[in-house]
C-alpha positions as CSV (number, residue, x, y, z in Angstrom):
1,X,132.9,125.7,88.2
2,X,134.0,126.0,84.3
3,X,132.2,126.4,81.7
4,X,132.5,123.0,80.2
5,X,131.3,121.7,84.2
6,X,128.5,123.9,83.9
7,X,127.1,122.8,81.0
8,X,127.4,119.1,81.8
9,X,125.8,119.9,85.1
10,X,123.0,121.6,82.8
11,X,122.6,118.5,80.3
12,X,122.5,116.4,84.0
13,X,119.7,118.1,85.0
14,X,118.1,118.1,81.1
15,X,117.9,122.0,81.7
16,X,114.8,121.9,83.4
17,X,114.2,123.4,87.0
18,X,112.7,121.0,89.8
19,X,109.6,121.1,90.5
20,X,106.5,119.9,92.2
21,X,104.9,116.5,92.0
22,X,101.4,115.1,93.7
23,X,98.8,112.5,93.5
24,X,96.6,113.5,91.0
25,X,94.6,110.3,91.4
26,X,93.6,107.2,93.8
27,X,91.8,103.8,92.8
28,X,91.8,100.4,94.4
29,X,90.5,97.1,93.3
30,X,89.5,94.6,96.1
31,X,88.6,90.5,94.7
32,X,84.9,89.7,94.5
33,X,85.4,86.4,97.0
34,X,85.1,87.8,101.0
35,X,86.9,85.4,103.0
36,X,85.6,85.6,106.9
37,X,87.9,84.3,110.1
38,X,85.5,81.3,110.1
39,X,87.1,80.2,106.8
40,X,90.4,80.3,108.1
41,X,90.2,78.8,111.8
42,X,89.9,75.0,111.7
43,X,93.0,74.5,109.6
44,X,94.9,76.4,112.2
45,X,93.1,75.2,115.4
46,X,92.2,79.1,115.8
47,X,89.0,80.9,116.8
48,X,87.3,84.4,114.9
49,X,87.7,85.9,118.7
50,X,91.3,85.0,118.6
51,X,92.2,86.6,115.4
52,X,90.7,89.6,116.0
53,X,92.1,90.5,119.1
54,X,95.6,89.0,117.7
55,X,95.0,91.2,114.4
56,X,91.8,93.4,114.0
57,X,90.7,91.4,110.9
58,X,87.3,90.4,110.4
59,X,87.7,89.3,107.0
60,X,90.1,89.5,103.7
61,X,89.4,89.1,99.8
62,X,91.3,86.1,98.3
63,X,91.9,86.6,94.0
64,X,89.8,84.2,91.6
65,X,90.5,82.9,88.9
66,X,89.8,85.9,86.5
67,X,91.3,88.7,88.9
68,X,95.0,87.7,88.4
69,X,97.8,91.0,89.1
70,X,97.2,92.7,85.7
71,X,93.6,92.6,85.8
72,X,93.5,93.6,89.3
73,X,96.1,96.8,88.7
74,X,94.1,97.9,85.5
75,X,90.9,97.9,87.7
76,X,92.5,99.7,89.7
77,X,94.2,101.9,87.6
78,X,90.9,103.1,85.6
79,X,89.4,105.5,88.8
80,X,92.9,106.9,89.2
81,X,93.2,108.0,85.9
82,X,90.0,109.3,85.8
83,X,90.0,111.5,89.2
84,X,93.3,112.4,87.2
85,X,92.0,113.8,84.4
86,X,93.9,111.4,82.2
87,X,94.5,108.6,79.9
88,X,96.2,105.5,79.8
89,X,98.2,107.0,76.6
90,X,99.1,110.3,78.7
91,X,101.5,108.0,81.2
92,X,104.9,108.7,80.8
93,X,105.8,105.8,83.6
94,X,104.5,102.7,85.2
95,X,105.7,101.4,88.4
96,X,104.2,98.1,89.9
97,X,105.4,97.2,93.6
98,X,104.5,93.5,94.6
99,X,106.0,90.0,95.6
100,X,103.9,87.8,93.9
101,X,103.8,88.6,90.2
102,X,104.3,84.6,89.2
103,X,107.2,85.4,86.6
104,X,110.9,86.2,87.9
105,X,111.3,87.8,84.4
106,X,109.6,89.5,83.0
107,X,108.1,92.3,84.5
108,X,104.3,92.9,85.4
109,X,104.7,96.4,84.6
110,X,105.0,96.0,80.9
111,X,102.1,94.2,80.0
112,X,99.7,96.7,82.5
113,X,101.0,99.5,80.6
114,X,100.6,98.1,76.9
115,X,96.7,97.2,78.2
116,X,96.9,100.8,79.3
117,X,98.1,102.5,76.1
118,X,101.2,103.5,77.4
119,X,104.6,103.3,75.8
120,X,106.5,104.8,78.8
121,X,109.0,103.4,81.3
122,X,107.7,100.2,83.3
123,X,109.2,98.3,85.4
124,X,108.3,96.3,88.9
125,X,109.9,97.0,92.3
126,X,110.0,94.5,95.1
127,X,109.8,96.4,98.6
128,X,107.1,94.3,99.7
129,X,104.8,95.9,102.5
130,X,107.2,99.2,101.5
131,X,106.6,98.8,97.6
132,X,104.0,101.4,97.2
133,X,106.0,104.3,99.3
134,X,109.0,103.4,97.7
135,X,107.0,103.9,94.1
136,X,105.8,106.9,94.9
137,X,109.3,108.3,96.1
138,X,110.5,107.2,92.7
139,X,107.4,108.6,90.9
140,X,107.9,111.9,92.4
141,X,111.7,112.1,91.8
142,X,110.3,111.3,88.0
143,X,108.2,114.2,88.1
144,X,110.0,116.9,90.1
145,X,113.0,116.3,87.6
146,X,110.7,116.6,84.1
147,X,111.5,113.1,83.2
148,X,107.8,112.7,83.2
149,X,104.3,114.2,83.8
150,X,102.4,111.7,84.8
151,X,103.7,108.3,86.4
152,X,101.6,105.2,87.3
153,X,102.3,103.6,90.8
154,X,100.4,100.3,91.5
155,X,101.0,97.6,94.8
156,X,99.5,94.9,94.0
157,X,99.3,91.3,95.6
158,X,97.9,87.9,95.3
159,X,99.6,87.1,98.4
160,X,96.5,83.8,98.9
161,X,99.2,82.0,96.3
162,X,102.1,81.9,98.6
163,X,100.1,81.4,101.7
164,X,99.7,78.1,103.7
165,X,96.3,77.8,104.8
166,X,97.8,75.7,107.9
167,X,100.5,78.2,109.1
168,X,99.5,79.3,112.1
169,X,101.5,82.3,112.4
170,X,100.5,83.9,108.8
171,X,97.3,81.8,107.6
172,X,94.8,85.2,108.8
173,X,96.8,87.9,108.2
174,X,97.6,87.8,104.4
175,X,94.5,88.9,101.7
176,X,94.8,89.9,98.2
177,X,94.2,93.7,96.2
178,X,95.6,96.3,94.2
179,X,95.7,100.0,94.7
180,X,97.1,102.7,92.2
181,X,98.0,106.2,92.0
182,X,98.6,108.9,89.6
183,X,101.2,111.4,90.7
184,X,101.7,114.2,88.4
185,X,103.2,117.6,87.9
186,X,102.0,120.2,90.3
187,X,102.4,124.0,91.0
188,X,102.6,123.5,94.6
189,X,104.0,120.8,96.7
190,X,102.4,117.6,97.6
191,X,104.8,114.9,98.2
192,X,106.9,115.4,101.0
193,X,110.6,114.0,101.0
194,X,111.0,110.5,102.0
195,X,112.2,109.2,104.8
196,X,114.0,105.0,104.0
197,X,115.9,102.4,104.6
198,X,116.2,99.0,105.4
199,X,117.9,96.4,108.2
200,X,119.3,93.7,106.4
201,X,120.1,92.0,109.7
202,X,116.5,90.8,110.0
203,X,115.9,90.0,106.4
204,X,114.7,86.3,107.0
205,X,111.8,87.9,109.5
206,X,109.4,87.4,106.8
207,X,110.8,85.6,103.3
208,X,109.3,83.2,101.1
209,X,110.7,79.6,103.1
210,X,112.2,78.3,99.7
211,X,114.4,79.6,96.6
212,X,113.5,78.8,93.6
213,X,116.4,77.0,93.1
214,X,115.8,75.0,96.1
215,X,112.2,74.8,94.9
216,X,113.2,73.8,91.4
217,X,116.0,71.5,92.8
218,X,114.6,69.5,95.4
219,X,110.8,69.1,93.7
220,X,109.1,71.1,97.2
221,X,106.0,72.0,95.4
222,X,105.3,75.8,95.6
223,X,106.8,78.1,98.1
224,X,105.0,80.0,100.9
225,X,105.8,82.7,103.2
226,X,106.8,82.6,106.9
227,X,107.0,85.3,109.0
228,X,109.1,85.5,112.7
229,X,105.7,87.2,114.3
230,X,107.3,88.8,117.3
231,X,110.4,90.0,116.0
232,X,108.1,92.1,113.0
233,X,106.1,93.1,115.4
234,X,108.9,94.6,118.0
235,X,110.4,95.9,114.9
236,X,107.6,97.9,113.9
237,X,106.1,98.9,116.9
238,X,109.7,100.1,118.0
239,X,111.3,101.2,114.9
240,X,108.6,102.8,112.3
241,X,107.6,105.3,115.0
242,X,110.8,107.2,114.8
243,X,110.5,106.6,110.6
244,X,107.3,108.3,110.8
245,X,107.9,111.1,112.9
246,X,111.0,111.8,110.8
247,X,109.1,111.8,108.2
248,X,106.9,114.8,109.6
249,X,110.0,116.3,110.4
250,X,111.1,116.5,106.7
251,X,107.7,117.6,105.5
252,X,108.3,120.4,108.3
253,X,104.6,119.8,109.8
254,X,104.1,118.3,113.4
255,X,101.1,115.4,114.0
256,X,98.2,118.1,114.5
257,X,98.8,119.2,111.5
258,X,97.8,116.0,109.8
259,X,94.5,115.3,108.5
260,X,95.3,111.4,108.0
261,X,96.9,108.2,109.0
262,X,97.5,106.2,107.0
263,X,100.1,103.3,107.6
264,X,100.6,99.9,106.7
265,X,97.7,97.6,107.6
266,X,100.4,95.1,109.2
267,X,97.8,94.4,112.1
268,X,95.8,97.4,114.3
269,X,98.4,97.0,117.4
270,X,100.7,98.3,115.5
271,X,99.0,100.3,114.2
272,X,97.7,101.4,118.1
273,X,101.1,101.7,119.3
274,X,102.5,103.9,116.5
275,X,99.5,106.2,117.5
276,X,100.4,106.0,120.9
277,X,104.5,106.9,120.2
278,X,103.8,109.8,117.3
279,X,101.0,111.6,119.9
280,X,98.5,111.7,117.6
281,X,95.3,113.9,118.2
282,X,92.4,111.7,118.5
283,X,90.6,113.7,116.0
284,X,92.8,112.5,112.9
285,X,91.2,109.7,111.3
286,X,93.3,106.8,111.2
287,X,93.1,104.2,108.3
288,X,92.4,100.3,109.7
289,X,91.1,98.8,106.0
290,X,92.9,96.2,108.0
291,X,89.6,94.7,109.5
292,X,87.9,93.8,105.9
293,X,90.5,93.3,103.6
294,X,94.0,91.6,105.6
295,X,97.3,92.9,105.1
296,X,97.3,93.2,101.1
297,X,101.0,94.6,101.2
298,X,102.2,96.7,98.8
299,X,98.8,97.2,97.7
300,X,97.3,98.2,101.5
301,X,98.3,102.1,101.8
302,X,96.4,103.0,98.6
303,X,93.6,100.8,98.9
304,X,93.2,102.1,102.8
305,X,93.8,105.6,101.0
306,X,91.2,105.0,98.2
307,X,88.2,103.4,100.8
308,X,88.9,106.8,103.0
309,X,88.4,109.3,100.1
310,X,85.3,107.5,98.5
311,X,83.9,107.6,101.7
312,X,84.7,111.1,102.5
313,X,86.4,110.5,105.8
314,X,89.5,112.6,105.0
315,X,89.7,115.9,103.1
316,X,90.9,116.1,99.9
317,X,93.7,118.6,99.7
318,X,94.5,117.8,103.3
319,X,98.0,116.1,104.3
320,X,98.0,112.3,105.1
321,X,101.1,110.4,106.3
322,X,101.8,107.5,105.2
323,X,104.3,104.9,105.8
324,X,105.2,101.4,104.7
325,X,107.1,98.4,106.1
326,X,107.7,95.1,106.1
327,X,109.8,92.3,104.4
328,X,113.5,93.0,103.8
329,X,113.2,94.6,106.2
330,X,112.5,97.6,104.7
331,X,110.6,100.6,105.1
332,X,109.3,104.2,103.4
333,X,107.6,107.2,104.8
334,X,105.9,110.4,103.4
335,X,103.1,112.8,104.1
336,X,101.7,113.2,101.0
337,X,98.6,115.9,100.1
338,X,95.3,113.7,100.0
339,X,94.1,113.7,95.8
């Protein structure tokens, strides 16, 4: 390599060595309004019996009024920052992962970080039910590479606004929440690498029904979501095994060494058979937030992540894998070390 290469290589790199990144903090922020199965089950001809067995949820928290997706992540936010040891101004980055922020521009991002005092980078990723593992992939990246000390990552979703109450095939599942984390610069490792992707092939499986063009065009009122049911859930009972054990494989730790679960709350089969296929101990707790607050989404690993640390059901400083999937589809996986 010349000289010249070398030191464009060096200015690449900002002349900084990699280091190590972790979650410094975890907060969640679940809507006042508890919404039980016997809410849901006469518009969709349903029974509280059928759901659960269909879904393991008992209930989900739909949004009011006052708890729209900023005021949600900044009450979310607040505890991360403060099992951080930071404030709002010390943020060098914001990253928000949701699907229904109302605006197509601009960002939600933005505005959290201004109520935060931050004048970092912010900006919004749409992964869906992956959002949050993707944001913390990119957070870490941030970190490891000294473009910033401390980085925000939020998934967030009012998901009871794009839900018809009379789909059968969705109307139970969906609730609404936001979850945050802090990931900062560390002396040891604590985010593993991350295993990605996405198959394109399936990406109607579960999309909003309507463009907004063809919403704005053809006067159809607001858009909801459908979802194929049983071609997500062959999907993921098949194919985010594999993810998650690779995954483990990365981090170079095998399943008895973990100390948490914690997937997607896309519905406890799933979550049963991905138990089943990684050989889990039946020791390592296993996060099903599921049951009281729905599939939130982007927002479900760190809310499920936040309920089992406040209650003291995992160890902090232990490793937890977690993985994301959904719409796209895609899909992000990472043992991370539990804040």
């Amino acid at each position: 390599m010349s000289v010249e290469s070398k030191g464009f290589a060096g200015a690449l790199s900002g002349g900084a060595p990699v280091r190590h990144s972790r979650i410094s903090g975890i907060g969640g922020y679940r809507p006042k309004r508890v919404v039980p199965n016997a809410e849901i089950v006469d518009l969709i001809d349903s029974s509280d019996e059928w759901i659960r067995e269909r879904s393991g949820i008992i209930e989900r928290r739909f949004a009011g009024p006052d708890e729209g997706i900023i005021e949600m992540t900044e009450w979310a936010a607040q505890p991360a920052l403060e099992m951080a040891g930071i404030e709002g101004k010390d943020l060098d980055a914001v990253i928000m992962a949701t699907v229904t922020w109302p605006y197509q521009t601009p960002a939600a991002a933005p505005l959290l970080a201004e109520r935060l005092g931050s004048k970092g980078a912010a900006f919004d990723i749409s992964a869906a039910c992956a959002g949050y593992c993707h944001g913390i992939a990119l957070a870490s990246d941030m970190v490891r590479t000294s473009q910033a000390d401390n980085v925000l990552v939020l998934g967030v979703e009012r998901l009871s606004d794009f839900t018809d109450p009379k789909d059968r095939g969705t109307a139970f599942i969906f609730g609404d929440g936001a979850g945050a984390a802090v990931v900062s610069a560390s002396d040891s490792p604590g985010i593993g690498p991350t295993v990605w992707g996405s198959d394109g092939a399936q990406w109607d499986a579960i999309s909003q029904r309507e463009s907004w063009i063809d919403v704005h065009a053809k006067d159809l009122g607001w858009p909801t979501i459908g979802m194929a049911g049983q071609t997500v859930f062959r999907w993921a009972v098949w194919g985010m095994a594999p993810v998650a054990q690779r995954a483990l494989d990365a981090a170079g730790i095998t399943a008895d060494q973990l100390d948490a679960f914690i997937p997607h709350q896309a519905n406890v089969r799933i979550i049963d058979a991905m138990i089943k296929q990684l050989k889990l101990p039946p020791d390592i707790p296993v996060a099903r937030d599921i049951a009281y607050t729905g599939n939130t989404s982007a927002a479900s690993i760190p809310l499920a992540m936040e309920r089992m640390v406040r209650h003291g059901e995992i160890p902090r400083g232990g490793l937890a894998l977690q993985i994301g999937f959904g719409a796209g589809l895609a899909y992000a996986a990472q043992v991370v070390v539990i804040p």
